[in-house]
C-alpha positions in Angstrom: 20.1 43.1 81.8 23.0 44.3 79.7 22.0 44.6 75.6 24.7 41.9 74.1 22.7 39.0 76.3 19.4 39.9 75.4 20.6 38.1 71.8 18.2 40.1 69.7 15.1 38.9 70.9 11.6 40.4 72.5 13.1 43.7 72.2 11.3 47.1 70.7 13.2 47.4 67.6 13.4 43.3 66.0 11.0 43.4 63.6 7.7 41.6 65.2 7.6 38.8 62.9 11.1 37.6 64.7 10.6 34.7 67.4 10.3 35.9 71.1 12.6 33.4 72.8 13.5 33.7 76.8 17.0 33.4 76.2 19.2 33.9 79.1 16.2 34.7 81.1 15.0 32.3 83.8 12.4 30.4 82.8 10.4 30.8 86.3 10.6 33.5 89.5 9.7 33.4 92.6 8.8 36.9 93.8 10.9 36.8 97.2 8.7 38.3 100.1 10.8 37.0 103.1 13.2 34.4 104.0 11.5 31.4 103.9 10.6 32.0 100.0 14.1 32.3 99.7 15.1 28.5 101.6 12.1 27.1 99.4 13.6 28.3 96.4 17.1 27.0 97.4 15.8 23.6 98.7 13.7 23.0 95.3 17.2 23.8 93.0 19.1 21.8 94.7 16.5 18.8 95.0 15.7 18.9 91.1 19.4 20.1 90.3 17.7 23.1 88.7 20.0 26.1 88.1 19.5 29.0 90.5 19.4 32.7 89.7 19.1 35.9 92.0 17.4 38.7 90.1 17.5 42.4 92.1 16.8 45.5 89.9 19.0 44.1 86.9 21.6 46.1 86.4 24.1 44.2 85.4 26.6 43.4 82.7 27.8 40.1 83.0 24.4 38.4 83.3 25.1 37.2 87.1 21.5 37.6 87.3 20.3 35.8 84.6 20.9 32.3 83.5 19.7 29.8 80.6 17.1 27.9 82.5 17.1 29.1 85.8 14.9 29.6 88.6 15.3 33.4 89.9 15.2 34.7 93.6 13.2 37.8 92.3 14.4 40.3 95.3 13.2 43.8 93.8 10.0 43.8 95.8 11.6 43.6 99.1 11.3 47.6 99.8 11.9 48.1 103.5 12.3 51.1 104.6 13.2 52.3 108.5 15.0 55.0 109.7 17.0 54.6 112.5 18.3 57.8 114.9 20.7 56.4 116.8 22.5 52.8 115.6 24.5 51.7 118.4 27.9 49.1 118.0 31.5 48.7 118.7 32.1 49.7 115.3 29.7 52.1 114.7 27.5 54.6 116.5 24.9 57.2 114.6 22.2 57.5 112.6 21.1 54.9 109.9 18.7 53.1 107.5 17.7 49.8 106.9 16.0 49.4 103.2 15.0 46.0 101.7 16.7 44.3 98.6 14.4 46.0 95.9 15.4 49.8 96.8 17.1 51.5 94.3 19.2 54.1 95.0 17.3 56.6 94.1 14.3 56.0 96.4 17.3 55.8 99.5 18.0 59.0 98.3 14.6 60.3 98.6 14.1 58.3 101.8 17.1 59.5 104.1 16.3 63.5 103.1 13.1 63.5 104.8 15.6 63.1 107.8 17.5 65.5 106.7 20.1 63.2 105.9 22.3 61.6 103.0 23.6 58.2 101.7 26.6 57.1 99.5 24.5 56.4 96.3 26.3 56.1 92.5 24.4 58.4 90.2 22.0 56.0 88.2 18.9 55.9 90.6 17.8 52.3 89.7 20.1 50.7 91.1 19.8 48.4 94.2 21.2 49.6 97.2 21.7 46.2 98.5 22.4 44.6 95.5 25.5 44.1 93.5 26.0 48.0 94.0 27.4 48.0 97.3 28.0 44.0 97.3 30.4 45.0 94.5 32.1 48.8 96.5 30.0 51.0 95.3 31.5 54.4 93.8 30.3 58.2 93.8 30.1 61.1 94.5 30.0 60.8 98.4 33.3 58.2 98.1 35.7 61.3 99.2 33.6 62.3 102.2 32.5 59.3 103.3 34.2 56.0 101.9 32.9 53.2 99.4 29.0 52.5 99.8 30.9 48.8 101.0 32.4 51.0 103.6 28.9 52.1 104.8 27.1 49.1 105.4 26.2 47.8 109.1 24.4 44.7 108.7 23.6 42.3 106.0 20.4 40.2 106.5 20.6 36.8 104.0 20.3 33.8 103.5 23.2 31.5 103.1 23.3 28.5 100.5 23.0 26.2 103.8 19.2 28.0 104.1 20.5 30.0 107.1 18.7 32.9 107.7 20.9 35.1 109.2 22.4 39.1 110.2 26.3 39.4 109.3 28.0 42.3 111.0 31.7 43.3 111.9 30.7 41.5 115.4 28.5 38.3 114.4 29.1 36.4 110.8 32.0 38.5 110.6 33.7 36.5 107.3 30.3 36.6 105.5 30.0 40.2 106.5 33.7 41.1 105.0 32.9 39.6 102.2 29.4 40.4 101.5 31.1 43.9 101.7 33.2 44.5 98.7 33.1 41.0 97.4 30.9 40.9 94.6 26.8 39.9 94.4 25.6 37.1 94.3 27.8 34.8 95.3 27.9 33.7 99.4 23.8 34.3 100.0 20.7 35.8 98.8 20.9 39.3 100.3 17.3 40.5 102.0 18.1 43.6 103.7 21.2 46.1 104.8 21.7 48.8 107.4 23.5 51.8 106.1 25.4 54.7 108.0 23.6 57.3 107.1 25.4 61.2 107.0 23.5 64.8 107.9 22.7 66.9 104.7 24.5 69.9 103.5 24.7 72.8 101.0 26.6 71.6 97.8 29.0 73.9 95.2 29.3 72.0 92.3 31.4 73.9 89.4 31.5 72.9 85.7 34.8 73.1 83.7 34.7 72.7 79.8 36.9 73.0 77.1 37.4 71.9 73.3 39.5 71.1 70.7 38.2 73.2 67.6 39.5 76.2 69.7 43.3 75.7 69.6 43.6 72.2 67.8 43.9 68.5 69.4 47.9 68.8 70.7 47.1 71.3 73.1 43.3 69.8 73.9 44.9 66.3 74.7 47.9 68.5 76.7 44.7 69.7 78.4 43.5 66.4 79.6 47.0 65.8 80.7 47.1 68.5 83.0 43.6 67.9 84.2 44.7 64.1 85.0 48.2 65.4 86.6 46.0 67.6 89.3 44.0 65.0 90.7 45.7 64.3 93.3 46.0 67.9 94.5 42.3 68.8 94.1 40.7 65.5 96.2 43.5 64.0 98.2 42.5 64.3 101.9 39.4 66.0 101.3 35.5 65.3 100.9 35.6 66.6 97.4 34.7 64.7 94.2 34.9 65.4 90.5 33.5 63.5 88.0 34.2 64.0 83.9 34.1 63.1 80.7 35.5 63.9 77.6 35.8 62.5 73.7 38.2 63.0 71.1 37.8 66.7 70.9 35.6 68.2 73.9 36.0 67.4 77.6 33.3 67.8 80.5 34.3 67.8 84.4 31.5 68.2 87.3 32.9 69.0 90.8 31.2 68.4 94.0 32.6 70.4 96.5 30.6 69.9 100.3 29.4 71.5 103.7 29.3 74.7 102.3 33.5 74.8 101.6 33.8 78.7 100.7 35.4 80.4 97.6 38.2 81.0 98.1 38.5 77.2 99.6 37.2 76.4 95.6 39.6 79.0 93.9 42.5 77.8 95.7 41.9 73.8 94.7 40.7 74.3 91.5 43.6 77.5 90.8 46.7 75.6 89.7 45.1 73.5 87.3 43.5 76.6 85.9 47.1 78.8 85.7 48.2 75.3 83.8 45.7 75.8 81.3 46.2 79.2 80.8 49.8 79.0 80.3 49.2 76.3 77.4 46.7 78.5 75.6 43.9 76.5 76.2 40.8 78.2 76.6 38.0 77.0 79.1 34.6 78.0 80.3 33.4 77.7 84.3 29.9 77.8 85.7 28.8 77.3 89.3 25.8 75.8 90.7 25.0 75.8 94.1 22.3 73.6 95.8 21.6 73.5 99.5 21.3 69.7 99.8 23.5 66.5 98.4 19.5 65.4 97.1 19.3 68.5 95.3 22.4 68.3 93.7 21.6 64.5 92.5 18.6 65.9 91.1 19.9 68.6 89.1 23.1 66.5 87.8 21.7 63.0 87.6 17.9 63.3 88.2 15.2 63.6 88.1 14.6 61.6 91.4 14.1 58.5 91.9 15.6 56.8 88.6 17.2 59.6 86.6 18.0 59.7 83.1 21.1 56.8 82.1 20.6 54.7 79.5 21.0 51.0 80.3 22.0 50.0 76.3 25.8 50.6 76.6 28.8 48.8 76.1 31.1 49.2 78.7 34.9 48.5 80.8 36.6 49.7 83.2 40.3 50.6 85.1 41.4 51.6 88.1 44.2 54.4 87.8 46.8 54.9 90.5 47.6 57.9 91.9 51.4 57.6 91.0 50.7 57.2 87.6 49.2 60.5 86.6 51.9 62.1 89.2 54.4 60.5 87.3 54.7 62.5 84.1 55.9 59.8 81.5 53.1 57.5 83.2 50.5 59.9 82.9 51.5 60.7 79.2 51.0 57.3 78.3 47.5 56.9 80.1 46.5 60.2 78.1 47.6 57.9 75.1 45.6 55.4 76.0 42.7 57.5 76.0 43.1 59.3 72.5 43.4 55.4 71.0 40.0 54.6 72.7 38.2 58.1 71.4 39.9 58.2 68.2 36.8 56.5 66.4 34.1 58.8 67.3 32.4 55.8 68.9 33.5 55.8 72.6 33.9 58.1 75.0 36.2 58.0 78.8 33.8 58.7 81.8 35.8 59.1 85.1 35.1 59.2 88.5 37.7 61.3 91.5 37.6 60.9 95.2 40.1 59.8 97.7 38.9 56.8 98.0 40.9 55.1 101.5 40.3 58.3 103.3 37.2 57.1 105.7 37.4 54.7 108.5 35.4 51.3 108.4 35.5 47.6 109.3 38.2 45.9 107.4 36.3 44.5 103.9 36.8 43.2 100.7 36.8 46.0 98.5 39.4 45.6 95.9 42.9 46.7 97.6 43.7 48.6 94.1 40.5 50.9 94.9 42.2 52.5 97.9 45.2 53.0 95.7 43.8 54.7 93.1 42.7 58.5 92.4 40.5 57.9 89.7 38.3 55.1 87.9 37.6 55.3 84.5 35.0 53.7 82.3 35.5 53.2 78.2 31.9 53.5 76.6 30.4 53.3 73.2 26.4 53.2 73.0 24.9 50.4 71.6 23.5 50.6 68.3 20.1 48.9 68.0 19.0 49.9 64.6 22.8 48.5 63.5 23.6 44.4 62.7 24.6 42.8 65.8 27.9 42.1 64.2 28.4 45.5 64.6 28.0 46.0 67.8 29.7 43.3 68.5 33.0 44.8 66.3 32.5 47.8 68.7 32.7 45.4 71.5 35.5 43.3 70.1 38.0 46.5 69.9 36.8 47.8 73.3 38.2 44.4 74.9 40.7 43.7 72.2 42.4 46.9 71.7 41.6 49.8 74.2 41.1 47.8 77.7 44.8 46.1 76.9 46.0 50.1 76.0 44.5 50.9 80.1 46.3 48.0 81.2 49.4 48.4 79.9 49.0 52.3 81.1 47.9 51.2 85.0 50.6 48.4 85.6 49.5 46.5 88.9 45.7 48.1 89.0 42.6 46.7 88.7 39.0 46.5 87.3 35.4 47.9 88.8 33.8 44.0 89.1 30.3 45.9 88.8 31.4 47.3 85.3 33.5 45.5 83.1 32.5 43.4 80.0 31.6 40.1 79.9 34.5 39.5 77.6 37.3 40.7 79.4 40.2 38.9 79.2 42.7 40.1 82.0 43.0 37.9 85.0 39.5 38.2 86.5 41.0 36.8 90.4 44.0 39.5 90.8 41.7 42.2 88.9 38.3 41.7 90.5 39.4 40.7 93.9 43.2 41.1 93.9 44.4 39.7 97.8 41.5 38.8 98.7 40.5 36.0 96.5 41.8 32.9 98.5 40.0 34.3 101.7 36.2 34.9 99.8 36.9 31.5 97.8 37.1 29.8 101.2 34.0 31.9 102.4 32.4 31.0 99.1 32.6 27.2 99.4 31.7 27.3 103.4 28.4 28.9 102.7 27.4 27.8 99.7 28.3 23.9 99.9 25.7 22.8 97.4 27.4 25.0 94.6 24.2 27.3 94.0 25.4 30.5 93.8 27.3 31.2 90.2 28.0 34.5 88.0 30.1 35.3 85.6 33.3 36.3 86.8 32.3 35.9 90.7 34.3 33.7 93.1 34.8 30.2 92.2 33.0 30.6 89.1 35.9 29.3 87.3 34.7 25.6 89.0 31.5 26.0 86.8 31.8 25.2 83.3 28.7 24.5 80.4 27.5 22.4 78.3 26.8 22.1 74.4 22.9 22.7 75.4 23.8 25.6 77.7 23.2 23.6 80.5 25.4 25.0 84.0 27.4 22.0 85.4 29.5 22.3 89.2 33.2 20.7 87.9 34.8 21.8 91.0 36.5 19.9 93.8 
């Protein structure tokens, strides 16, 4: 659960004399082992008009799976896991994996390599797979080779808010399965289960690029990040290749993943123009090389070690989606790059990016956010929470992220859109044309067919605008 809701309370560093108070925590669980726990759980909200909650891994910054006085759907011990050779459909034919709610990303990781295979992960291992990762797109590292994680899903086993327990694919369910499928969590069913394509493993060359501003000064460093930004395009458009950095007000970090075994001079030639650019501005840069013989490997040594990794969970946290026309566009991409020295300025926050193409691979139509297949990159602002600070402070760090820098990213990336898996909870944009863009209409309609008892509610998921709350903090259905 993301630090602001945890208010303070029950956690390592309050002193221990400080009352432990639930919170935003549900008050009771009910530790999902199939389907029918899942209908039981349903049936008893709705009879006692009792809130309802559905609680995964708990990654999550907006709280969706939390709520003041809720009963939770406790999905993380669900942790199937099958293998399958040879899935066969209309839209799909291949090898894949079925795995359970509760498996986090990590232990898919794990689980496909001893088939000498790989999955579209993100890079913190704990995770759910099934969860609001890919019910939300689901971006990494794989996204260029292989699409969104949305992209890769087969089959979603749930339960609707009618207490249907039932599969949704391209072929049968087809609504709930497009919008289980880019849609956002929580919101049209309790998900037990996914198939996933599945991809055959392959060597990795993953090349580090760093530079910093003490050496020539911040005009030519932020110049720099300009010219990194402006090469995007060239270095991932049409191909498998990803490239993922980050960079604060003086020093600038960028990890490329380059896959099947591309050869060097397939590396030199991508990666030489934006290299010649630096060169010719006088900025000076160091490369290393690292090569690994599997994707798993190369998770391991960048993001491990497997299963969970190493990210910290106390962060604060937005994001944008950038075009590709804006850093193409020289004046556009100038004023991104000014968007980004505003939000580094302080010390306090750094800009963490993710690069793949990311409408390259073919799939069932979806709801993924439109914007994502427009964009070339996706950007997160992020500052670390303090927890030896005030909370006013933190919440003054917060405050300026949503206040002053996401509006900066807006203004920068007219048009785009949001990650709906990582934004704050205080966001202020329009969270419909954002989050869902196009789509929203369709997956309200979805969203009211299959969940007519109004059960399923997040903050910022469909039709959570027909929710409001009480003085007490009590959820109430004000819709139509």
């Amino acid at each position: 659960m993301d630090t602001y809701y945890q208010n303070q309370s029950c956690d390592p560093f309050t002193p221990t004399s400080k009352p432990c108070k639930l919170g935003n925590l549900a008050v009771y669980s009910i530790d999902v082992t199939g389907a029918n726990d899942v209908i039981a759980g349903m049936q008893f909200a709705q009879r006692k008009n009792v809130r309802l909650s559905i609680h995964n891994t708990g990654h999550d910054y907006n709280c969706k799976s939390c709520g003041l006085g809720s009963l939770s759907l406790w999905t993380y011990n669900l942790k199937t896991t099958e293998f399958i050779p040879s899935y066969e459909s209309s839209y799909y034919s291949g090898p894949a994996a079925k795995f359970g709610a509760g498996v986090g990303l990590g232990d898919s990781l794990l689980f496909v390599s001893q088939y000498g295979h790989k999955l579209v992960t993100g890079e913190c291992g704990t995770v759910g797979l099934a969860g609001g990762y890919s019910q939300g797109g689901g971006h990494g590292v794989l996204n260029g080779a292989y699409g969104m994680a949305a992209d890769n899903v087969l089959e979603w086993e749930l339960v609707t808010g009618e207490g249907e327990h039932l599969i949704a694919t391209p072929e049968q369910h087809a609504d709930l399965y497009w919008a289980l499928s880019g849609g956002g969590g929580g919101t049209y069913g309790v998900v037990l289960s996914i198939k996933v394509r599945v991809h055959p493993e392959g060597p990795v060359t993953g090349p580090v690029l760093t530079f910093t501003a003490p050496n020539v000064g911040n005009e030519t460093y932020w110049k720099a990040v300009e010219i990194f930004y402006k090469h995007l395009p060239t270095m991932v458009k049409g191909t498998s290749n990803s490239i993922q950095f980050t960079f604060w007000n003086n020093n600038f970090g960028a990890l490329f993943a380059f896959l099947d075994g591309q050869n060097s001079s397939v590396i030199n030639s991508t990666m030489g123009p934006l290299l010649a650019e630096l060169d010719q501005i006088g900025m000076p840069y160091n490369i290393t090389t690292e090569k690994t013989s599997t994707y798993k490997d190369y998770w391991n040594t960048n993001y491990g070690p497997l299963p969970y990794g190493l990210e910290s969970p106390a962060t604060t946290l937005t994001s944008r989606l950038v075009p590709e026309w804006v850093v193409v566009d020289p004046d556009a991409n100038t004023q991104l790059v000014d968007a980004a020295k505003l939000t580094t300025e302080s010390g306090l926050f750094q800009v963490d990016c993710t690069s793949s193409d990311f409408n390259r691979s073919s799939h069932p139509d979806n709801a993924v956010l439109p914007a994502w297949r427009e964009s070339i990159v996706a950007c997160n602002l992020l500052a670390f929470w303090d927890w030896q600070s005030p909370l006013s402070q933190n919440l003054e760090v917060k405050s300026t992220m949503v206040d002053v820098y996401a509006p900066a990213w807006d203004a920068a990336t007219p048009g785009s859109g949001v990650y709906l898996n990582e934004v704050d909870s205080s966001y202020k944009g329009d969270f419909k044309q954002t989050m869902y863009g196009a789509n929203y209409p369709r997956l309200l309609n979805i969203k009211h067919q299959n969940d007519p008892h109004h059960l399923f509610y997040g903050h910022f998921t469909v039709g959570s605008d027909e929710f409001t709350t009480d003085g007490s903090g009590r959820l109430c259905y004000d819709g139509p």
